[in-house]
C-alpha positions as CSV (number, residue, x, y, z in Angstrom):
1,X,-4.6,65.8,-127.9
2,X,-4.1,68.9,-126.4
3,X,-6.3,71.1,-124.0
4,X,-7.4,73.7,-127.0
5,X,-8.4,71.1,-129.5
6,X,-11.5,69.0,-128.6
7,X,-11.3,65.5,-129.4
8,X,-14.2,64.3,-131.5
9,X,-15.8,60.9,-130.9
10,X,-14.7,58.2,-133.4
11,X,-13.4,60.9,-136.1
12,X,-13.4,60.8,-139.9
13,X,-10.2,62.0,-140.4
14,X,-9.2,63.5,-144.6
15,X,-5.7,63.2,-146.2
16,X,-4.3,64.4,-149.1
17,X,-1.9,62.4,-150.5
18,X,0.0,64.3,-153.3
19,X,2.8,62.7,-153.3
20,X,4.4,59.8,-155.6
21,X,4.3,56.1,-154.8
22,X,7.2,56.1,-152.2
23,X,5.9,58.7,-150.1
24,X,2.6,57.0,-150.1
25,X,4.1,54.2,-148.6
26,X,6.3,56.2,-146.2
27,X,3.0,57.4,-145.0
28,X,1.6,54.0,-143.9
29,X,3.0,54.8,-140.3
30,X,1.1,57.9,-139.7
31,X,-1.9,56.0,-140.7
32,X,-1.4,53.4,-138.3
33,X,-0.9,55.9,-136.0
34,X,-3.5,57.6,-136.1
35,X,-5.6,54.7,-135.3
36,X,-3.3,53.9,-132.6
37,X,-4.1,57.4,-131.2
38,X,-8.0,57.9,-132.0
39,X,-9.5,54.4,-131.8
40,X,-12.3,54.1,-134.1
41,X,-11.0,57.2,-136.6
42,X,-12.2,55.8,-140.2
43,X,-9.4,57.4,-142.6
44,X,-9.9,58.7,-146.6
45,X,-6.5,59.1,-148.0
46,X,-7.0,61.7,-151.7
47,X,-4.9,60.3,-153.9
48,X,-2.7,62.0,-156.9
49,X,-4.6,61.0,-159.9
50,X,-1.9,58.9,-161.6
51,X,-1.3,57.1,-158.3
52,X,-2.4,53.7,-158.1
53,X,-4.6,52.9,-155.1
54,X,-3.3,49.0,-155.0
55,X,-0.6,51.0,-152.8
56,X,-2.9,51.4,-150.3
57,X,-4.7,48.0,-151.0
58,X,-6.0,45.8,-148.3
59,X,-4.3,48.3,-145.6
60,X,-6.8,48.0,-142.7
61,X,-5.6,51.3,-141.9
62,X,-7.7,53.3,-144.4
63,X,-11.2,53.1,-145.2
64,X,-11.6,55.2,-148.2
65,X,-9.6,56.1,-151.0
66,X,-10.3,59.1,-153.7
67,X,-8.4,60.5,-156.8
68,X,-8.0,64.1,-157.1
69,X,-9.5,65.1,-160.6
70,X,-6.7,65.5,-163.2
71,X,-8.7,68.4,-164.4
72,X,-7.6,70.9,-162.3
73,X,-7.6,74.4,-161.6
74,X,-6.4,75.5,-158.0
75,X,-3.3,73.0,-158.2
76,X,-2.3,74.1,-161.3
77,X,-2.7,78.4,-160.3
78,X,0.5,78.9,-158.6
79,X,2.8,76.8,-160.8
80,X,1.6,77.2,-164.1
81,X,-0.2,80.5,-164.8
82,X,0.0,80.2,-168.8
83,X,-3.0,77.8,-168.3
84,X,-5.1,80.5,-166.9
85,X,-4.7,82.3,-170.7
86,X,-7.2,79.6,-171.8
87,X,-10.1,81.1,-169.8
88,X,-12.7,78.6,-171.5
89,X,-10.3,75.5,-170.2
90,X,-9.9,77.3,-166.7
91,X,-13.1,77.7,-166.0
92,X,-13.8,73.8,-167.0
93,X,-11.3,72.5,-164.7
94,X,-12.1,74.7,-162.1
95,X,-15.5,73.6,-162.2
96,X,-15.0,69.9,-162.1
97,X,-12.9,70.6,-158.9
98,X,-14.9,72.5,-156.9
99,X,-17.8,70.1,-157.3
100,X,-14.8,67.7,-155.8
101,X,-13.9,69.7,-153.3
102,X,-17.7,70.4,-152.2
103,X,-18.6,66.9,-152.4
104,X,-15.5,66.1,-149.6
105,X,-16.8,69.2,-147.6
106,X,-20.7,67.4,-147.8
107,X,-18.9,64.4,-145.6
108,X,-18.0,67.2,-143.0
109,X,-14.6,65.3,-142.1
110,X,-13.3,66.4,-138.2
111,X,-9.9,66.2,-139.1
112,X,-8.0,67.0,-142.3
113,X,-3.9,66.2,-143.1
114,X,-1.4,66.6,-145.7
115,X,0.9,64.7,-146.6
116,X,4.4,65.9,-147.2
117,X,6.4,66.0,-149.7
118,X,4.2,66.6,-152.7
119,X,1.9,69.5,-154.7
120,X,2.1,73.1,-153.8
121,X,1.8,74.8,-150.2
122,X,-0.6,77.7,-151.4
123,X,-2.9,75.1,-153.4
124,X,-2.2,72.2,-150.2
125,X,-3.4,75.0,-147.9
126,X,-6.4,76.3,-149.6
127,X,-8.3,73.0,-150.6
128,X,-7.6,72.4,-147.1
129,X,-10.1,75.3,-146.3
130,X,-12.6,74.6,-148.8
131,X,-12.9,71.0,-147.5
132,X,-13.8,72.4,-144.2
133,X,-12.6,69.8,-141.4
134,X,-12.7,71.8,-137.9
135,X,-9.2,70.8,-137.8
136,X,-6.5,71.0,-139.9
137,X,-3.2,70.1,-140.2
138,X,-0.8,71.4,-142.7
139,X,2.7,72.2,-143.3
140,X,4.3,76.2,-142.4
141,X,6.1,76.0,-145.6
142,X,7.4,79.4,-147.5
143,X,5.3,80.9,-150.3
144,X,4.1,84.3,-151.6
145,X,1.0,84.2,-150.1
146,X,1.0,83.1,-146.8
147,X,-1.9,81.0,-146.7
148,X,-0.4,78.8,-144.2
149,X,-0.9,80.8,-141.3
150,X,-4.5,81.3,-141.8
151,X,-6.2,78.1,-143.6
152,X,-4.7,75.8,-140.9
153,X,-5.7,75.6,-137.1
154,X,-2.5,73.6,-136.7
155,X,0.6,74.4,-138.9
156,X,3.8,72.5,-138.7
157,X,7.0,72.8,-139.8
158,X,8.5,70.6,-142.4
159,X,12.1,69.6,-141.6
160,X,14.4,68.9,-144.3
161,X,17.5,67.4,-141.5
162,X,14.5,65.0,-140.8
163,X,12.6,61.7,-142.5
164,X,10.1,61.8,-144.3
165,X,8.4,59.3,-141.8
166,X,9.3,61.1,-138.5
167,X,7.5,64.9,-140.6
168,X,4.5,63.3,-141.3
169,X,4.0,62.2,-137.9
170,X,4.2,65.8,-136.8
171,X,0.1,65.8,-138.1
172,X,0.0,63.8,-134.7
173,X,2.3,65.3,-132.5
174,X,0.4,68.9,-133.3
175,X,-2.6,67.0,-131.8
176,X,-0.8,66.6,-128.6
177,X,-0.4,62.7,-129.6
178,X,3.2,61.1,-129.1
179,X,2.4,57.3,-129.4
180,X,3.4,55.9,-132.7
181,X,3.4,52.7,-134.9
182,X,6.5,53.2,-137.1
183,X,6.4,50.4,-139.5
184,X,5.7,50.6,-143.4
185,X,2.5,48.3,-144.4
186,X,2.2,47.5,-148.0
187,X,-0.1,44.4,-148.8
188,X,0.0,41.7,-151.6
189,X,-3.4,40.5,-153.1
190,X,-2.9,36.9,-153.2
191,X,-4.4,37.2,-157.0
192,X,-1.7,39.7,-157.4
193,X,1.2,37.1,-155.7
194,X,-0.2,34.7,-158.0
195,X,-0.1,36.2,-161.3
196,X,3.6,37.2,-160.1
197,X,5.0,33.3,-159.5
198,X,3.0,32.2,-162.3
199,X,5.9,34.5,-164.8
200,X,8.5,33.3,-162.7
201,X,7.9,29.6,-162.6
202,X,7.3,30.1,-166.6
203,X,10.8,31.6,-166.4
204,X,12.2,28.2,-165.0
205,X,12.8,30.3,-161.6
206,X,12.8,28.2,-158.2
207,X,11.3,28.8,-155.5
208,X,14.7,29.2,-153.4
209,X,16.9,30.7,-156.0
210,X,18.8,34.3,-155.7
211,X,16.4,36.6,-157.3
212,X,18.0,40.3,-158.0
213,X,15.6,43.1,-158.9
214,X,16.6,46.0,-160.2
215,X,15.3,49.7,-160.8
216,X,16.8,51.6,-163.5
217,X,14.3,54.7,-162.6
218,X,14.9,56.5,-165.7
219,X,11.5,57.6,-166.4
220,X,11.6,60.7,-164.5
221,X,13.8,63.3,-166.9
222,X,13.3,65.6,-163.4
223,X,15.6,63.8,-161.6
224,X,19.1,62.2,-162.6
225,X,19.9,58.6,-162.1
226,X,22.5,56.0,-162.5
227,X,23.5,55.2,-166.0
228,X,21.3,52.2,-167.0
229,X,25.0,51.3,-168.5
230,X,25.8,50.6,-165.0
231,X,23.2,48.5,-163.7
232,X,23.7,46.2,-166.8
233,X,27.0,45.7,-165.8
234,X,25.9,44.7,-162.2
235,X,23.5,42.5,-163.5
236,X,26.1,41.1,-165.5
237,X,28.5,40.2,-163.4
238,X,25.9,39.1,-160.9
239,X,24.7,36.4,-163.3
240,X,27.7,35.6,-164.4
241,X,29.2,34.9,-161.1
242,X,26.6,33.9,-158.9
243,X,24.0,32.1,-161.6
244,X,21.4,34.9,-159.9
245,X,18.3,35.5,-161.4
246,X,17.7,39.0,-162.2
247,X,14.1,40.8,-162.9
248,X,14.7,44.6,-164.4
249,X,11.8,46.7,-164.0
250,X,10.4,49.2,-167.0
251,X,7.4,51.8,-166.3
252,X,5.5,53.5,-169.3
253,X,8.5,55.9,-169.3
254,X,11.3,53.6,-169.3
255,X,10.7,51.9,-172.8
256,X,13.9,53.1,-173.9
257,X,15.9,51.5,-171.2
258,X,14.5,47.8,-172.5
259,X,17.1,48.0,-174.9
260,X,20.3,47.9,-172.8
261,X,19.3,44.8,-171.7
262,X,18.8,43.1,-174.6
263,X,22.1,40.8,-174.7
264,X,22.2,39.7,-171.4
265,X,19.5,36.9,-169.5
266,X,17.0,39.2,-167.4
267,X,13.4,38.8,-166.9
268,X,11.9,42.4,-167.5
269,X,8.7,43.4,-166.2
270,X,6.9,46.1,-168.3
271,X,4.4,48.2,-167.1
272,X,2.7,45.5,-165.3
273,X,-0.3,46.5,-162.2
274,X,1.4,48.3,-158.9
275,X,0.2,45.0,-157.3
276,X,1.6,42.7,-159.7
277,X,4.8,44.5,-159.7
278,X,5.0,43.9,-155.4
279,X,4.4,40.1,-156.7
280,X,7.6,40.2,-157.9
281,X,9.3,42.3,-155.6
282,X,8.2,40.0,-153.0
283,X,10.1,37.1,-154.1
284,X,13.7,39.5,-154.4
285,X,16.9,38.4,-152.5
286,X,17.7,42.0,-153.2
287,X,16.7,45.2,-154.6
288,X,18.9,47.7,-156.3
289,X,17.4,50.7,-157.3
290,X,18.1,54.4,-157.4
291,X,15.9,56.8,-155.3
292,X,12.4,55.0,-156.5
293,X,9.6,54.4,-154.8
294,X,9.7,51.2,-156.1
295,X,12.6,50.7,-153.7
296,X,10.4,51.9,-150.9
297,X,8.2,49.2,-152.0
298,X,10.5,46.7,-151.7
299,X,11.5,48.1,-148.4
300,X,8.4,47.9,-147.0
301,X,7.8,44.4,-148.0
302,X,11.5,43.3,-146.2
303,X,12.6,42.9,-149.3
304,X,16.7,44.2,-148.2
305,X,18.0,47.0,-150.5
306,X,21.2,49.1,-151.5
307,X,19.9,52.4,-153.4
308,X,22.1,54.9,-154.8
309,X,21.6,58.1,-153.8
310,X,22.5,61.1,-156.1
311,X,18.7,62.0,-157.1
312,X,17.5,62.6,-153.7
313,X,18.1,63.9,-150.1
314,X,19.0,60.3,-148.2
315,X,18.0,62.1,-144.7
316,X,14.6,62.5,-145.7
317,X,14.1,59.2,-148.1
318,X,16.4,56.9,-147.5
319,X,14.5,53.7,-147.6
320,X,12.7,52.8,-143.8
321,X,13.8,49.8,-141.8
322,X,17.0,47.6,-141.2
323,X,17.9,45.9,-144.2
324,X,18.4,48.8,-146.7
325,X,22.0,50.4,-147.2
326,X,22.8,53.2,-149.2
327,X,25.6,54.3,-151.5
328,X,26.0,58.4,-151.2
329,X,28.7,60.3,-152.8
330,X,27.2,63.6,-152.2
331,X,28.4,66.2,-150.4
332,X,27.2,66.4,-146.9
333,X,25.5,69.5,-147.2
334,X,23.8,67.6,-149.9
335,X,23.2,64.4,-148.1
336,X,21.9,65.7,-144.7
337,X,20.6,69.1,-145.8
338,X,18.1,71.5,-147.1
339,X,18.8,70.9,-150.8
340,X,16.9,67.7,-152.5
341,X,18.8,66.9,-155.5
342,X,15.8,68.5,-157.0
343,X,18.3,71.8,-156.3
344,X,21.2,70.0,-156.7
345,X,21.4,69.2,-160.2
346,X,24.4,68.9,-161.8
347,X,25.9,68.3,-158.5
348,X,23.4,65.3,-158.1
349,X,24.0,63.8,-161.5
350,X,28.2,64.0,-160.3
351,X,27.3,62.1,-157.2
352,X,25.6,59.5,-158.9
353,X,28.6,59.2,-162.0
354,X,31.0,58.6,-158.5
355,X,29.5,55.4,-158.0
356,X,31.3,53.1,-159.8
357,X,30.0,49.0,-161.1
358,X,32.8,47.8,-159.1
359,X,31.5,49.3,-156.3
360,X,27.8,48.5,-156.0
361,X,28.8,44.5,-157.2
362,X,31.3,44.1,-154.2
363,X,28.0,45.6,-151.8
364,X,25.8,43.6,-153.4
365,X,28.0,40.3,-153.3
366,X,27.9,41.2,-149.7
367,X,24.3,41.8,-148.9
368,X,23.2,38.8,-150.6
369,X,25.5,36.6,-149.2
370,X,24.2,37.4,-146.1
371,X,20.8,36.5,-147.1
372,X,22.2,33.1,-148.4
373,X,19.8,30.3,-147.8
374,X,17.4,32.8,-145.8
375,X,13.8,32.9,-146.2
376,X,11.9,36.0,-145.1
């Protein structure tokens, strides 16, 4: 830690987390980290309140996990003012938060983080201030009101040539800290593992046999993603060729992509628990997925992937470790810089039409003939 900043004795340390599932796991290395750094830090990670906390279950790396309320005032100010018309509403949600925020600030936290990418830098920053921790770490990022530069004592910058990973381990190296622990952690309750090879040994599934999972990630109408057209296809031929097993994942929002499947022999997993779903994961020969953080999951859990990138900037998410490959037809300013395929758009949903069935089959063939007769 550096000269100006005083190190506090065994410090409870507060980060928000706004971010989705992936990012959340792409996290687990700053956590580590810190620990690594300040021996004896006890960590509570603020949560999204959609996000499940089984993705930080059992990680001895955090002690405490909160939700953000869903009512919500501050978050919501700088993105969507219409909601400030309801005055009655406003002032309900902005209640229910600030007795949140206060009741954080009552545990007088040392050191406070965010998390990057997620939530709004004007909102980030503020609740940052409120919560009160002598230090705090938070990203310089552009917005209208500059609150940046005055409700952190360290500010850093966020890097979009950079991964995810290596920005959120800039909360450290602002602290004068350069020792790091770089590998995702994402733990499987053994209820959880259970339940998982309970539906697969139901499904006539062995132990040693090829087990494809796939993605389709159409849930998020954001963001484009492969046609689900296309991963039948791959899962077709995959079947067909190699007698795999394939497992098709389908969130709360990706009902409608159930039905694509219906003539050909997968095992699909509906909106089953987070740690259920890593169950399953856990047992993959592969993972094919577009940009999804369950593909980070499966990352993290050495599970090898092949994503395909079109819906997402692969310098700052491609998947962390040294089994995961890519396919990436965007442009290069696309693929290495500042725009996300949040900006890209159309241009994003071209890339990701580029990729063709023949292409992803003739990786995949590849990949899991490599992992032919492995066990992880």
């Amino acid at each position: 830690m550096s000269s100006r900043t005083k190190k506090p004795a065994s410090p409870k340390i507060l980060v928000f987390a706004g971010c989705g599932i992936g990012d959340l796991i792409l996290a687990t290395p700053l956590f580590a980290s810190i620990h690594k750094s300040l021996p004896g830090a006890r960590i509570t990670v603020v949560l999204r309140y959609d996000l499940p906390r089984e993705v930080l279950k059992g990680n001895p790396d955090v002690q405490k996990i909160l939700h953000y309320p869903d009512k919500c005032s501050l978050y919501l100010f700088p993105r969507f003012p219409k909601v400030h018309k309801k005055v009655f509403k406003f002032l309900e949600y902005l209640i229910i938060e600030l007795a949140f925020i206060f009741r954080i600030k009552s545990h007088r936290f040392d050191i406070s983080m965010h998390l990057l990418p997620g939530g709004i830098a004007d909102a980030h920053a503020l609740i940052t201030w409120l919560c009160g921790a002598k230090i705090r770490v938070g990203p310089q990022l552009l917005s209208r009101s500059g609150m940046s530069k005055w409700c952190y004592t360290h500010a850093i910058s966020w890097d979009n040539y950079r991964h995810v990973v290596e920005n959120n381990l800039d909360n450290l190296r602002a602290l004068g800290f350069n020792d790091f622990d770089v590998h995702l952690k994402l733990f499987i309750h053994e209820n959880d593992q259970r339940k998982a090879d309970a539906i697969l040994d139901g499904s006539g599934i062995r132990e040693r046999e090829s087990i494809l999972g796939i993605h389709t990630g159409g849930g998020d109408g954001a963001k484009p993603f492969w046609p689900v057209e296309r991963f039948v296809g791959v899962a077709r031929h995959l079947i067909e060729s190699r007698k795999c097993r394939v497992i098709v994942f389908f969130g709360p929002r990706e009902l409608r992509e159930i039905t694509a499947f219906k003539d050909i022999p997968v095992i699909p997993i509906v909106n089953m628990p987070f740690g259920v779903v890593c169950g399953f994961i856990n047992r993959c020969s592969l993972f094919i997925s577009s940009d999804t953080g369950l593909g980070h999951a499966a990352a993290a859990l050495m599970v090898p992937t092949l994503t395909l990138f079109g819906n997402g900037n692969e310098r700052k998410h491609r998947h962390w470790g040294n089994k995961n490959f890519a396919i990436n037809k965007l442009s290069d300013s696309r693929v290495t810089g500042v725009e996300t395929a949040y900006l890209a758009g159309a241009e994003g949903k071209e890339a990701l039409q580029k990729i063709s069935v023949e292409e992803v089959i003739a990786r995949a063939d590849e990949l899991l003939e490599e992992c032919k007769g492995q066990r992880r």
